[in-house]
PyMOL CGO cylinders between C-alpha atoms (Angstrom):
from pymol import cmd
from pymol.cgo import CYLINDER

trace = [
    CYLINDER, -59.67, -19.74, 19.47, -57.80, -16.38, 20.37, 0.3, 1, 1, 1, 1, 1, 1,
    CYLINDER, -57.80, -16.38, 20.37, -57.07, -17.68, 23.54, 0.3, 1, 1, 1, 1, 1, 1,
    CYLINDER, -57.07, -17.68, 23.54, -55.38, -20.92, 22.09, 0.3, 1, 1, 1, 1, 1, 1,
    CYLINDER, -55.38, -20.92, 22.09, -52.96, -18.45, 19.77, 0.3, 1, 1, 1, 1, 1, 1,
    CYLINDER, -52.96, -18.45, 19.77, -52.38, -16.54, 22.83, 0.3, 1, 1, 1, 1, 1, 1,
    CYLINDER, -52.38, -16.54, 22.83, -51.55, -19.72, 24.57, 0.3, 1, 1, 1, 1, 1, 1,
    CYLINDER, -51.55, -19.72, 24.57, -49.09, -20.87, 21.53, 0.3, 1, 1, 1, 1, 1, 1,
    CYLINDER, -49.09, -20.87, 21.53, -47.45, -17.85, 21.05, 0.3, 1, 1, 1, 1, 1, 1,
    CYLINDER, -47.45, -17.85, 21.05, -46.73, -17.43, 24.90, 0.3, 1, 1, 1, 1, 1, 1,
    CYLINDER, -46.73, -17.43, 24.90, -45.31, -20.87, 24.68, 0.3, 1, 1, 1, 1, 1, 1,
    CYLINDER, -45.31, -20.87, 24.68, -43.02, -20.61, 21.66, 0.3, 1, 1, 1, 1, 1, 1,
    CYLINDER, -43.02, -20.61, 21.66, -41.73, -17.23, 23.00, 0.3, 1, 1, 1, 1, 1, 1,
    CYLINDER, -41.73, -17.23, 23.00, -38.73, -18.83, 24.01, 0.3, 1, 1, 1, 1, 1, 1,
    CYLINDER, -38.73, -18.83, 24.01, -37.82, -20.24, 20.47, 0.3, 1, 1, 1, 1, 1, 1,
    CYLINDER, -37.82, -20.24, 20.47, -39.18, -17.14, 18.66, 0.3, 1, 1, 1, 1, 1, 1,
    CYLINDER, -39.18, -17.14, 18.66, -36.54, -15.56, 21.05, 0.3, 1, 1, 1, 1, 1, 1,
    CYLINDER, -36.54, -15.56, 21.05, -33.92, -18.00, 19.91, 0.3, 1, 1, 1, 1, 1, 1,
    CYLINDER, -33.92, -18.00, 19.91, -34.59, -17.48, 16.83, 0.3, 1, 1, 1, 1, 1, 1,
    CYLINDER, -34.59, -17.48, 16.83, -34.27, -13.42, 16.72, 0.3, 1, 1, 1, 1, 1, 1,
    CYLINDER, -34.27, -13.42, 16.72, -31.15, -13.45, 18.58, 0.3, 1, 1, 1, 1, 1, 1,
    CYLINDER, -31.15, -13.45, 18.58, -29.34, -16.15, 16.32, 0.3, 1, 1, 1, 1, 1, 1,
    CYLINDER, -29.34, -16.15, 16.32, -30.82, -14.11, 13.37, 0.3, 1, 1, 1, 1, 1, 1,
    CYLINDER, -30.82, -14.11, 13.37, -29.22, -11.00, 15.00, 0.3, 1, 1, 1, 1, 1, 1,
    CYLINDER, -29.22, -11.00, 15.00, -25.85, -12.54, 15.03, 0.3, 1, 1, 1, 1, 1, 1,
    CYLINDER, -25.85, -12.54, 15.03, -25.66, -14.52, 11.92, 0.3, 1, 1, 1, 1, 1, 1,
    CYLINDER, -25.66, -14.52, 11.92, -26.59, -10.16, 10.48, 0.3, 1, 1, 1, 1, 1, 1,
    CYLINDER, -26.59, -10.16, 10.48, -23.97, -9.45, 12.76, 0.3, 1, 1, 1, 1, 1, 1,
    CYLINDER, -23.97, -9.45, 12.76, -21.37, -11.92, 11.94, 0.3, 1, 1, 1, 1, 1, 1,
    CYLINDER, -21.37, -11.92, 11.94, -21.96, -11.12, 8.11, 0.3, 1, 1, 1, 1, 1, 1,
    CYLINDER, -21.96, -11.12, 8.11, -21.34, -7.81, 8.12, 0.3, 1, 1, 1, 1, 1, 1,
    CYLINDER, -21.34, -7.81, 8.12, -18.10, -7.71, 9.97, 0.3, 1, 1, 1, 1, 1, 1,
    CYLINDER, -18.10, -7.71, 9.97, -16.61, -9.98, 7.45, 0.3, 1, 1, 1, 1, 1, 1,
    CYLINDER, -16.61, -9.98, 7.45, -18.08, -7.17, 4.83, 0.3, 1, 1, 1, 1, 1, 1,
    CYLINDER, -18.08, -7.17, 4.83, -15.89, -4.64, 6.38, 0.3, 1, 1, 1, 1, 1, 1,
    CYLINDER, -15.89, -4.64, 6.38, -13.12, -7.23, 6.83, 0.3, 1, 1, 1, 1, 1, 1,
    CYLINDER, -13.12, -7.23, 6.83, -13.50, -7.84, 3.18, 0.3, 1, 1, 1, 1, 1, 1,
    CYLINDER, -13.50, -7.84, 3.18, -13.49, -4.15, 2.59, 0.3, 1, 1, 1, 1, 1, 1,
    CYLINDER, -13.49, -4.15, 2.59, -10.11, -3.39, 4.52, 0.3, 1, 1, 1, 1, 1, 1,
    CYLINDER, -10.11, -3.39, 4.52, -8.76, -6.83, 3.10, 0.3, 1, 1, 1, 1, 1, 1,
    CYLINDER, -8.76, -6.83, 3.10, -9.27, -5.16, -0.46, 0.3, 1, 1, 1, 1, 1, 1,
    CYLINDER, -9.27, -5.16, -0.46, -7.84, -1.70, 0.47, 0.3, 1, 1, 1, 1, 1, 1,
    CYLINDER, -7.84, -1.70, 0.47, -4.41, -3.11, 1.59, 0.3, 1, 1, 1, 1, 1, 1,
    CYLINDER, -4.41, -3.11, 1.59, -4.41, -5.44, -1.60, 0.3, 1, 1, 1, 1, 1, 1,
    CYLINDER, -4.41, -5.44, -1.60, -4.93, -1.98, -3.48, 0.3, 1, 1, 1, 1, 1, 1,
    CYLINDER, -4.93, -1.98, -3.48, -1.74, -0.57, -2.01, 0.3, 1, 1, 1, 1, 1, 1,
    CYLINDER, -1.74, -0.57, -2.01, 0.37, -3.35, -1.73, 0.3, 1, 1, 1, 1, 1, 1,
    CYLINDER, 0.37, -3.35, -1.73, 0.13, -4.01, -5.67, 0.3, 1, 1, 1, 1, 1, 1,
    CYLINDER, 0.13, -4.01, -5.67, 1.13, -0.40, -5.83, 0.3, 1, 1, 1, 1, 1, 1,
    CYLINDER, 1.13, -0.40, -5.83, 3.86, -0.83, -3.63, 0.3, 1, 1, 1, 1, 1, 1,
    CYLINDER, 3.86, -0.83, -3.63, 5.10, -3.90, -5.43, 0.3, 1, 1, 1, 1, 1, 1,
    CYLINDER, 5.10, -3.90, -5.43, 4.78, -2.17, -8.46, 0.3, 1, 1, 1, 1, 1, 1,
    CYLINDER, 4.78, -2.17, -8.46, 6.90, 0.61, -7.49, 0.3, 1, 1, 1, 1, 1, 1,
    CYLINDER, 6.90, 0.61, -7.49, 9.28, -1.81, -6.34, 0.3, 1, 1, 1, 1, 1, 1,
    CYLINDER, 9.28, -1.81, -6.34, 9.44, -3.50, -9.71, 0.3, 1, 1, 1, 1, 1, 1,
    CYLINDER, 9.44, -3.50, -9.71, 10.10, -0.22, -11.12, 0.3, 1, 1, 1, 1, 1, 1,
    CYLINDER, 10.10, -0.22, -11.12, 12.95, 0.37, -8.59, 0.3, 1, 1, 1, 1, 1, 1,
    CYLINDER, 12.95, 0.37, -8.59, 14.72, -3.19, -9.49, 0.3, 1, 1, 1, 1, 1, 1,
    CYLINDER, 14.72, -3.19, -9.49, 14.51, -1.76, -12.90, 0.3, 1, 1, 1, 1, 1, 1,
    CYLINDER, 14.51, -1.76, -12.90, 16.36, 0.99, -12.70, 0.3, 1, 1, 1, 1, 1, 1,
    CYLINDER, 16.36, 0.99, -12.70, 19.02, -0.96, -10.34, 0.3, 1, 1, 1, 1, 1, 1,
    CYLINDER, 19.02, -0.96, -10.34, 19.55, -3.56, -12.98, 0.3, 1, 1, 1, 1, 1, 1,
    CYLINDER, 19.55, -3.56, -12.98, 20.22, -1.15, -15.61, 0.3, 1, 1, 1, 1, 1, 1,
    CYLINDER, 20.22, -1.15, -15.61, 22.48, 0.83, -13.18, 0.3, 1, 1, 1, 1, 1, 1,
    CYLINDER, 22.48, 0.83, -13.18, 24.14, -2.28, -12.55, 0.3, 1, 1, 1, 1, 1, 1,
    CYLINDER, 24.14, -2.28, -12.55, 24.39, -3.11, -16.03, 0.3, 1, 1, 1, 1, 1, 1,
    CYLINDER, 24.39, -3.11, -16.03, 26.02, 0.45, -16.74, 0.3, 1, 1, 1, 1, 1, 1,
    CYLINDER, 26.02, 0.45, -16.74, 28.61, 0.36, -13.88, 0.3, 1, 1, 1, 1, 1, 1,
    CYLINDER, 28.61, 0.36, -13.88, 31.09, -1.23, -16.46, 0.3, 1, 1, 1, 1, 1, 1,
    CYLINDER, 31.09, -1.23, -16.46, 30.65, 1.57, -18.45, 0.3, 1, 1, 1, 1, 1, 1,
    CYLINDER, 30.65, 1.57, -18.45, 34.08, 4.10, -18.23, 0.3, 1, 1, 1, 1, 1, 1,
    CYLINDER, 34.08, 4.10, -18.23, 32.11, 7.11, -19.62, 0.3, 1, 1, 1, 1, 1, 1,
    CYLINDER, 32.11, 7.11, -19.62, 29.17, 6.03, -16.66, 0.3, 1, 1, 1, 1, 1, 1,
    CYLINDER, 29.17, 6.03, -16.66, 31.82, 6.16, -13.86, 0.3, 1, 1, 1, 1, 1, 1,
    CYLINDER, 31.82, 6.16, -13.86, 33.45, 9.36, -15.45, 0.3, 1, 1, 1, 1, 1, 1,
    CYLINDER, 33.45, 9.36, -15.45, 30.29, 10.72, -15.04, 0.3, 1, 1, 1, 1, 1, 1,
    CYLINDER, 30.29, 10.72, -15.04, 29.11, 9.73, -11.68, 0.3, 1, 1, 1, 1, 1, 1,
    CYLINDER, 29.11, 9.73, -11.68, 32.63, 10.75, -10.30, 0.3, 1, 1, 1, 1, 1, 1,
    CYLINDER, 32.63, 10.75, -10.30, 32.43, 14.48, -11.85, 0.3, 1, 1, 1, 1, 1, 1,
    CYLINDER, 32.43, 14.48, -11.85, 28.45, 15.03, -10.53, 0.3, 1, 1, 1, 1, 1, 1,
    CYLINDER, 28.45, 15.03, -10.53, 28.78, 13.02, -7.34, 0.3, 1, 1, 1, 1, 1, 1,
    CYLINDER, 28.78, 13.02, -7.34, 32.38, 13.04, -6.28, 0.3, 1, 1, 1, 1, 1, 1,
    CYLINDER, 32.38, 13.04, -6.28, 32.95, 16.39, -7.73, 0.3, 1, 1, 1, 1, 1, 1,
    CYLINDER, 32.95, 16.39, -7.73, 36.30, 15.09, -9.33, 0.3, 1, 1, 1, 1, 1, 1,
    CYLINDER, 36.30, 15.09, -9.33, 38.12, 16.74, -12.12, 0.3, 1, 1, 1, 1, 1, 1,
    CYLINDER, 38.12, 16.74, -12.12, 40.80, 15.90, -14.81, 0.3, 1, 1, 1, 1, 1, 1,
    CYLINDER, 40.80, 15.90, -14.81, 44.17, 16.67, -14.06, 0.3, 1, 1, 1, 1, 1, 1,
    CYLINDER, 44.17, 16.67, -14.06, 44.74, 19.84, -14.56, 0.3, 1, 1, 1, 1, 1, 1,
    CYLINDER, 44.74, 19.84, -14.56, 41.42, 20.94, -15.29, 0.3, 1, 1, 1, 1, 1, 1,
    CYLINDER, 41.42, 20.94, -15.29, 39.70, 24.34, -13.87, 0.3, 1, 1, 1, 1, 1, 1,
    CYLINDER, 39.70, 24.34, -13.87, 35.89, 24.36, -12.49, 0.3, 1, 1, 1, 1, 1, 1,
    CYLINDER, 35.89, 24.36, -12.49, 34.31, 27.87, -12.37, 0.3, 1, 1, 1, 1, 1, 1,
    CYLINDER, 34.31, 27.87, -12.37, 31.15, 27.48, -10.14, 0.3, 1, 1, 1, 1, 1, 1,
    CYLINDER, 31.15, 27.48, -10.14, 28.67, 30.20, -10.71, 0.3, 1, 1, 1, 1, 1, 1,
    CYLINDER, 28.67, 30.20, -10.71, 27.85, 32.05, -7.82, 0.3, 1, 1, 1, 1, 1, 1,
    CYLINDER, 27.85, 32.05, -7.82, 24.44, 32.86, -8.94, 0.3, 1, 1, 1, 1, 1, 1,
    CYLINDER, 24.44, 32.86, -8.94, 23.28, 29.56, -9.89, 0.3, 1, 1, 1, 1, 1, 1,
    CYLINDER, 23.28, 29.56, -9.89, 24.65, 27.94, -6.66, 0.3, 1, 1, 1, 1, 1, 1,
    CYLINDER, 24.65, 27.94, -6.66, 22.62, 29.91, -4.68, 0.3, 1, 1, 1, 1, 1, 1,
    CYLINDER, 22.62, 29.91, -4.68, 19.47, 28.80, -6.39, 0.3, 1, 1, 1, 1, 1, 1,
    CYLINDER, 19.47, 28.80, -6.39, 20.71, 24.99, -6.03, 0.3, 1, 1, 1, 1, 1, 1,
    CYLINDER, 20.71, 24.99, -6.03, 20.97, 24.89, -2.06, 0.3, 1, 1, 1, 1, 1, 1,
]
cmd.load_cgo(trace, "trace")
């Protein structure tokens, strides 16, 4: 009877051999879509924080926006931005603190 397995096994070794290598693949095949998954889930993971960031951003633009029509929000923008000044009005700059500043 040994010799009969012998015999079988030595003729199936072409399916058993089929059989490992689509096994190997199918292992194969499963974990790259793992580390696909993995990635995937990583850029998901920063693009919500990007979007949220973004949301954040079209806040503060709308309520800029909404403040534009504001006189005492242009005064102020023009005087720290534009460095304007009031007719005849003096600035003294402090020498000290503008060194610290630049």
């Amino acid at each position: 009877m040994s010799k009969k397995r012998k015999r079988r096994f030595r003729g199936n070794r072409p399916f058993y051999i089929i059989v490992i290598v689509i096994l190997i693949y199918v292992s194969w095949i499963f974990i790259d879509q793992r580390i696909q998954l993995a990635e995937l889930n990583s850029q998901k993971g920063d693009l919500l924080k990007t979007m949220e960031q973004l949301r954040e951003k079209e806040q503060l633009l709308v309520e800029e926006k909404e403040m534009s029509n504001d006189p005492n929000h242009i005064e102020r923008i023009a005087r720290e931005r534009l460095k304007m000044v009031k007719p005849n009005e003096i600035i003294y700059i402090d020498q000290e603190r503008a060194k610290f500043q630049d």
